[in-house]
C-alpha positions in Angstrom: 148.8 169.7 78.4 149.7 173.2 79.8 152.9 174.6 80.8 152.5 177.3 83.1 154.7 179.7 85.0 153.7 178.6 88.8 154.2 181.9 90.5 151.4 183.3 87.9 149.2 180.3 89.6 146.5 181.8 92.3 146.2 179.5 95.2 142.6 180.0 97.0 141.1 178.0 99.7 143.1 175.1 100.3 142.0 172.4 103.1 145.4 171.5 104.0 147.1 175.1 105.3 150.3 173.9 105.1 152.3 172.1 102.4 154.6 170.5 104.2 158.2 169.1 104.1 158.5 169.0 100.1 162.7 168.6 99.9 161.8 164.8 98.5 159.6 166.0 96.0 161.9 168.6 94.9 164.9 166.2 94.4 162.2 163.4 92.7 160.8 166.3 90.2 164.4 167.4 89.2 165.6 164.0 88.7 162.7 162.5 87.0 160.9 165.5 85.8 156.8 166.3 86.9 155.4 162.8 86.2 151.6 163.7 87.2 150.3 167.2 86.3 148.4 169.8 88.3 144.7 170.5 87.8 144.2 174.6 87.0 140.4 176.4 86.3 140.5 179.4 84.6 138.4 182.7 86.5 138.2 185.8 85.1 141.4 185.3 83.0 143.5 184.0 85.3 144.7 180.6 86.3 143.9 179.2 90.0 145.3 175.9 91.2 142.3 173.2 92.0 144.5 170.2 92.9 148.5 170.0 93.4 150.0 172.6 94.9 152.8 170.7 96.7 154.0 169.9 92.8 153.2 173.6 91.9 155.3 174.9 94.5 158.2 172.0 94.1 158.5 173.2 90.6 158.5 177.0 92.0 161.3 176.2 93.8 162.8 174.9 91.2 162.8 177.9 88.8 161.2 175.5 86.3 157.6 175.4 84.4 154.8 173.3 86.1 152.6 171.0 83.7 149.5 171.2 84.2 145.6 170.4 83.0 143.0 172.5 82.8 139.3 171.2 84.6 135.9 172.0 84.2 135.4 173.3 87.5 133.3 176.3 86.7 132.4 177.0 90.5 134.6 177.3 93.9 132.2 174.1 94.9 133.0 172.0 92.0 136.8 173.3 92.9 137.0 172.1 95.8 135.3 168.5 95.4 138.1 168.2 92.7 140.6 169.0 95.1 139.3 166.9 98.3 138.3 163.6 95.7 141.5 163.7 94.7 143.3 163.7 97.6 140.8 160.9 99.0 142.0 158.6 96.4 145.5 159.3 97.3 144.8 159.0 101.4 146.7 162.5 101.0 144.2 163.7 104.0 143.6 163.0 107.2 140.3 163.2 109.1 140.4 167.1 110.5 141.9 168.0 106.8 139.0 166.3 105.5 136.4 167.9 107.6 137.3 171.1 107.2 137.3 170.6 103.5 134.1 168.9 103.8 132.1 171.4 106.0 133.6 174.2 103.8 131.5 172.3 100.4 128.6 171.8 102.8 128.6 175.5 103.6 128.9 176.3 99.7 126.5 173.7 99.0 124.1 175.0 101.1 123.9 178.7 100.1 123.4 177.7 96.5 120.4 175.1 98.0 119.1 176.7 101.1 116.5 174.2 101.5 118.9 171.5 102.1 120.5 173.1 105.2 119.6 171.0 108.5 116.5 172.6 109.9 115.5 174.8 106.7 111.8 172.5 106.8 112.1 171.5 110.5 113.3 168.8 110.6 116.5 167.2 108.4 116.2 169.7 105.8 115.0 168.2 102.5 117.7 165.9 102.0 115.3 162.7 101.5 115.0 164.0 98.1 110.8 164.7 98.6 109.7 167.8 97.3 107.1 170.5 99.1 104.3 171.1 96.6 102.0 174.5 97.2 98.2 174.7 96.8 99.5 176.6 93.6 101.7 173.8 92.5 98.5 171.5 92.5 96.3 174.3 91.0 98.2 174.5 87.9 99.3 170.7 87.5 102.6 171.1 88.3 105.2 168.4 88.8 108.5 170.3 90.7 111.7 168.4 90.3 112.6 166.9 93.6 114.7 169.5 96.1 118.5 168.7 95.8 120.0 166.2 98.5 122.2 167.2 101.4 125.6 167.9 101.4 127.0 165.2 103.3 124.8 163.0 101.4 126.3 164.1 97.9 130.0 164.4 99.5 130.0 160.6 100.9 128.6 159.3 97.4 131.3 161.2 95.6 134.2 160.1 97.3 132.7 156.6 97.6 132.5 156.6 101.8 129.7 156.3 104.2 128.1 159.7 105.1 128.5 158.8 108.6 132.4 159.3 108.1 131.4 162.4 106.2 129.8 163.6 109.2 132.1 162.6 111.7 134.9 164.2 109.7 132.6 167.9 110.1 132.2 167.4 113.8 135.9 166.8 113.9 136.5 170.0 111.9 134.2 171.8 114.1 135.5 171.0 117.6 136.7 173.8 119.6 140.2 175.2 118.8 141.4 173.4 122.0 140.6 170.1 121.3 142.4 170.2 118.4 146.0 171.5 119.7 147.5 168.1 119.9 146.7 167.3 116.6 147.9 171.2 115.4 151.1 170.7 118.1 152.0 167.9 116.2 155.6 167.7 114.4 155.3 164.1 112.8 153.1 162.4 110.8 152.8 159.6 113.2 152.3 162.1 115.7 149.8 163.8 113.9 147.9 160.5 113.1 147.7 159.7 116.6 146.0 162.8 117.8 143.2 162.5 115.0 142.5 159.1 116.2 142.3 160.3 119.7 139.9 163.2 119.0 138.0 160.9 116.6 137.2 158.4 119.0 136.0 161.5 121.4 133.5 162.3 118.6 132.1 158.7 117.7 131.6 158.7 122.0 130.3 161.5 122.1 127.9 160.7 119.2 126.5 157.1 120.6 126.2 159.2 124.6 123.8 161.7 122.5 122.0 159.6 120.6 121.2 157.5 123.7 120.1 160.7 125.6 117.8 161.5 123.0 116.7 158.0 123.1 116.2 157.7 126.7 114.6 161.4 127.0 111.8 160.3 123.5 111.1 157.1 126.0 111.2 159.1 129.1 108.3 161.5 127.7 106.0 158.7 126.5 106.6 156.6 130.4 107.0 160.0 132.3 108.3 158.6 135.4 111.6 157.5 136.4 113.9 154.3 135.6 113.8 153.5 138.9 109.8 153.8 139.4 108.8 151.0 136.2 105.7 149.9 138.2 106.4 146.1 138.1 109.7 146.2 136.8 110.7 148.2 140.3 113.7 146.0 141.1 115.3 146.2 137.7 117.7 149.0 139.6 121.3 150.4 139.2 122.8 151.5 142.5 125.9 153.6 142.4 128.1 152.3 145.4 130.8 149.7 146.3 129.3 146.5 145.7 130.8 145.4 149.3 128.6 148.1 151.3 126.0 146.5 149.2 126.4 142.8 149.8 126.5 144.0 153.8 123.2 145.4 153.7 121.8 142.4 151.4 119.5 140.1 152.9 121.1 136.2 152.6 119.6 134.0 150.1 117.9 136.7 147.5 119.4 135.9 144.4 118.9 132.8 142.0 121.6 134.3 139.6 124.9 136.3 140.3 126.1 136.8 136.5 129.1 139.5 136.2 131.7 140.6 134.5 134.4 141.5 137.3 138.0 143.5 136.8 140.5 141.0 134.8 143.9 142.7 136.2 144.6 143.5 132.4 145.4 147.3 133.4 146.6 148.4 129.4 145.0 146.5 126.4 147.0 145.8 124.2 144.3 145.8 121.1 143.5 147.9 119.0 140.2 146.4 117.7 138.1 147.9 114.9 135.0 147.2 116.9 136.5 149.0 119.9 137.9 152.2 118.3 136.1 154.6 120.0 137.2 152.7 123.5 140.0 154.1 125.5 142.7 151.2 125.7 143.8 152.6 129.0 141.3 150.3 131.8 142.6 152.0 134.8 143.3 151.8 138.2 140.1 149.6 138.9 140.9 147.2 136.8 142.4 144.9 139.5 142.1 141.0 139.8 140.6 140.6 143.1 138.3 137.5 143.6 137.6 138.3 147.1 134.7 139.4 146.2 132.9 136.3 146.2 133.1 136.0 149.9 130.4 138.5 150.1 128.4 138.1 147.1 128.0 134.3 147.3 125.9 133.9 150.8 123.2 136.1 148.5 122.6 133.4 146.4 119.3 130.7 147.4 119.2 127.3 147.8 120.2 125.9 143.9 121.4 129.8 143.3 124.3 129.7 140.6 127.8 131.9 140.2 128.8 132.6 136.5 131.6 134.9 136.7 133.8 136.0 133.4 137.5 135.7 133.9 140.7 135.2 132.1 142.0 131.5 131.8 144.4 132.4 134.3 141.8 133.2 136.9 140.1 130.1 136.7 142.2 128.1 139.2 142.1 131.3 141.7 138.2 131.4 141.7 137.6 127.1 141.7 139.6 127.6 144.6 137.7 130.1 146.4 133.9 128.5 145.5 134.9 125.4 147.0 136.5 126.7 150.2 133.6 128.5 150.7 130.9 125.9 150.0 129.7 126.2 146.7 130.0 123.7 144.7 131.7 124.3 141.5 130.7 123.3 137.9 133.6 124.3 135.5 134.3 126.9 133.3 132.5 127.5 130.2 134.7 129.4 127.3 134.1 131.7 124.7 136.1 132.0 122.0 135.7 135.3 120.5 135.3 135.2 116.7 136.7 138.4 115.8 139.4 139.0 118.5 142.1 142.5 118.3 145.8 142.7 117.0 148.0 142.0 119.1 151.4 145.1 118.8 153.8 142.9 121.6 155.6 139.9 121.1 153.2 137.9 123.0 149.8 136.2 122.1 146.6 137.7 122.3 143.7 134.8 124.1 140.8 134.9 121.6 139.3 133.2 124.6 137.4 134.0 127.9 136.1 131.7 130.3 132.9 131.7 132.6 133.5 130.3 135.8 130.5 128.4 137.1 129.7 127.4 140.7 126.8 126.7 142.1 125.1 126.7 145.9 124.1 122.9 146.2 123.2 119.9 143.7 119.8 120.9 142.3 120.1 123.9 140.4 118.2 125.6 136.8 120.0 124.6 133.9 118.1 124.2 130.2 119.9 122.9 127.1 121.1 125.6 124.1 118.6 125.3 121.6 119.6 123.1 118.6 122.1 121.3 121.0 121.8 118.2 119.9 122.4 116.9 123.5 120.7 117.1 126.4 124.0 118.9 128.1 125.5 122.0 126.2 129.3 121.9 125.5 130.9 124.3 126.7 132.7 126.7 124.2 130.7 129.2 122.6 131.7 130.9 119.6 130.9 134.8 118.5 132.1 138.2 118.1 133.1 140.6 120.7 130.5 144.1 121.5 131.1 146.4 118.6 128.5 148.7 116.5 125.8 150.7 118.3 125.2 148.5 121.1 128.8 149.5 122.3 129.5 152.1 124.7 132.5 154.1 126.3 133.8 151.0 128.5 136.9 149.1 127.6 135.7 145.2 128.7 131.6 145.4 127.7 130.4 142.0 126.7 127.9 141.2 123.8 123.8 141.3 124.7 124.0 138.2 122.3 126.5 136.2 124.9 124.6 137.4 128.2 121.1 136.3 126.5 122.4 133.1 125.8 123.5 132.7 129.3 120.7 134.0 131.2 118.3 132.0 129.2 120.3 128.8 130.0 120.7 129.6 133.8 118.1 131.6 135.3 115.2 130.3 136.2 111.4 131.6 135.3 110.6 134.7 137.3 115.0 134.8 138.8 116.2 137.5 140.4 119.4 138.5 138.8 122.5 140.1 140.5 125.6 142.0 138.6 127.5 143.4 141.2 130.1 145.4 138.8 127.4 146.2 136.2 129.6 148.6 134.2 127.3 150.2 131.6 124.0 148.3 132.4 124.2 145.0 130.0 123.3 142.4 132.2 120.3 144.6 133.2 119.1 145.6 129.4 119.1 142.1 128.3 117.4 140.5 131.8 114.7 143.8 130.8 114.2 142.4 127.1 113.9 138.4 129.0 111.5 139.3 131.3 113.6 139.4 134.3 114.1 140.9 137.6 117.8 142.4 137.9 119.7 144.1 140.3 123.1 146.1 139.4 125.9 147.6 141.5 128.0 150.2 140.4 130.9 152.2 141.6 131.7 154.5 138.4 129.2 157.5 138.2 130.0 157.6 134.5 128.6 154.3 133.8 126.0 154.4 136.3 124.4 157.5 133.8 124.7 155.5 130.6 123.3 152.3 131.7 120.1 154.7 133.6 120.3 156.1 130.1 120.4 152.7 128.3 117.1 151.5 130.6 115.0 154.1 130.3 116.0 154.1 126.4 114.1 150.9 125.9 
């Protein structure tokens, strides 16, 4: 154990610029003395902090000696893993502290192994691990050790997190200076923490709308023609418009299916979901309950057409009440009780539930048993979790492929034309594509419109 004067202590590249408000470490160091040392390397002679500089600089202030313990860090790179594991393990950092920390060891990391950096070999550098042998390499027999890993790819295994979170962390770090004032602007922690959430969730949003560009542009060069051109899949369409202009231009009786997810009249969430945080919590001004709607969209359905429209429990009464007044004949509500429903932060309760209102247009209609039923009629909750992971995209009520499947597949007929007039980002439509079916969306938000095209064409 060292002790060392701290004002003879160099300080070098620190990932956190600031130290902060220290006055309780102060009063808890002269009270109780320095319980946990400092970690110091020694360069050229001299003694440079690698971890603990808000102790260093409490016992500064203090006019007293700082204890310390001297690590083997014989590079700046070894340094500063020292410093960022250590603050990992203390949840000292938060995600922009991290990243800059992080892409300052990738940058270090990659200058002592060029090779590794992202487009050194074209392609993702030669972080699989595989090395590049040379005609001379084979002409003398040799056996070259396999090229180092990339950065991220060292970084997440030494601080025991995914490299995904590694990466998102760097293109946090890396976002321009103006995206980052809230977060700088920032007087509190809580403050603070809110921002990086914020401008996380940008990035993760950011990351699924590029990686389904790329997606739908890879698919788009091997079809080379248009969503809306797909030869006999021609009327598996998005149209961006109010669904009412397009139920008055709609020939009567052209659906067998009208599945949707409509507005709930939730205007704030009051969630905050782990599957759902890169979702804005904020729904909007759209987000009205209106069930007028179905005045229009039902004459569209044939003979034996069905209505299965998502609502809140509250809603169920409102829409019975409209199918029967105008002719349909309704069925009951089907309800889905999610299996991994948010937090609620009021004092009220959060449903866990959603129900499917189901009508239909007359007494002879499709309808084929769940498999493994056990029944020739389905009951009528289903259990599962909400959208989350890849499959979910920058809209706030998106429901599960897994739920709509099981749906379609129980109510649409062989060879059905399906209708979701508030299509949102496309999901009736993908998973009607994977069954087979014909679909038809409507859609008002030019937002979503371009992520479900993108979503289609992606495959």
């Amino acid at each position: 154990m060292l002790s060392l004067d701290p004002g003879t202590i160099k300080v070098g590249w620190r990932a956190r610029s600031d130290a902060g408000d220290i006055n309780a470490l102060c009063s808890s160091i002269a009270k109780q003395g320095q319980i946990q040392p400092i970690a110091v390397r020694k360069i050229e002679g001299e003694w440079e902090v690698v971890a603990g500089v808000r102790r260093m600089t409490a016992c500064q202030r203090l006019g007293r000696p700082v204890l310390a313990v001297e690590v083997s860090a014989e590079t700046e790179l070894s340094a500063l893993h020292a410093q960022l594991a250590e603050n990992v393990a203390r949840k000292d950092f938060d995600v922009l502290e991290l990243g800059r920390g992080f892409q300052r060891q990738k940058v270090l990391h990659e200058q002592l192994y060029p090779g590794t950096k992202v487009g050194a070999t074209g392609g993702r550098g030669s972080g699989k691990g595989k090395s590049v042998r040379t005609k001379a390499d084979f002409a003398k027999g040799a056996n070259p050790d396999p090229a180092p890993e990339r950065a991220t790819k060292i970084i997440a295994r030494e601080i025991g997190k995914g490299e995904r979170f590694v990466q998102e962390c760097i293109e946090v770090a890396n976002l321009p200076r103006g995206d980052l004032a809230e977060i700088e602007k920032s007087d509190t922690a809580s403050k603070r923490n809110q921002a990086v959430r914020k401008v996380l969730r940008k990035v993760r949003v950011e990351r699924k709308r590029s990686k389904l560009e790329a997606r739908a542009k890879e698919a788009e060069a091997k079809r080379q023609e248009k969503v809306e051109e797909l030869g006999p899949e021609a009327r598996r369409i998005l149209h961006m418009e109010d669904n009412r202009q397009f139920f008055g231009r709609t020939e009567n009786g052209t659906f067998q299916l009208i599945l949707t997810d409509p507005p709930y009249g939730q205007r704030q969430s009051l969630v905050a979901h782990v599957a759902r945080g890169n979702i804005s919590s904020n729904f909007g001004a759209w987000d009205k309950l209106d069930v007028g709607w179905v005045v229009q969209a039902a004459p569209l359905l044939v003979d034996g057409g069905q209505l299965l429209v998502f609502a809140p429990l509250e809603a169920i009464g409102e829409y019975k009440f409209i199918c029967e007044n105008i002719g349909l004949t309704w069925r009951g509500a089907i309800i889905w009780k999610k299996t991994n429903p948010g937090t609620a932060h009021r004092n009220v309760y959060l449903s866990s539930v959603e129900a499917v209102c189901w009508a239909t247009r007359g007494d002879r209609y499709h309808f084929m048993p769940w498999e493994n039923a056990g029944a020739p009629e389905a009951h009528n909750l289903i259990e599962g979790p909400v959208c989350g992971g890849n499959e979910r995209l920058d809209h706030p009520t998106q429901k599960p492929e897994w739920l709509l499947e099981r749906l379609l597949r129980r109510h649409a007929p062989p060879g059905a034309l399906v209708l979701d007039p508030f299509a949102g980002v496309g999901s009736t439509l993908a998973v009607c594509r994977r069954l087979g079916l014909d679909c038809v969306g409507v859609e008002i938000d030019p937002n979503y419109v371009h992520l479900a095209r993108l979503r289609l064409q992606a495959g």
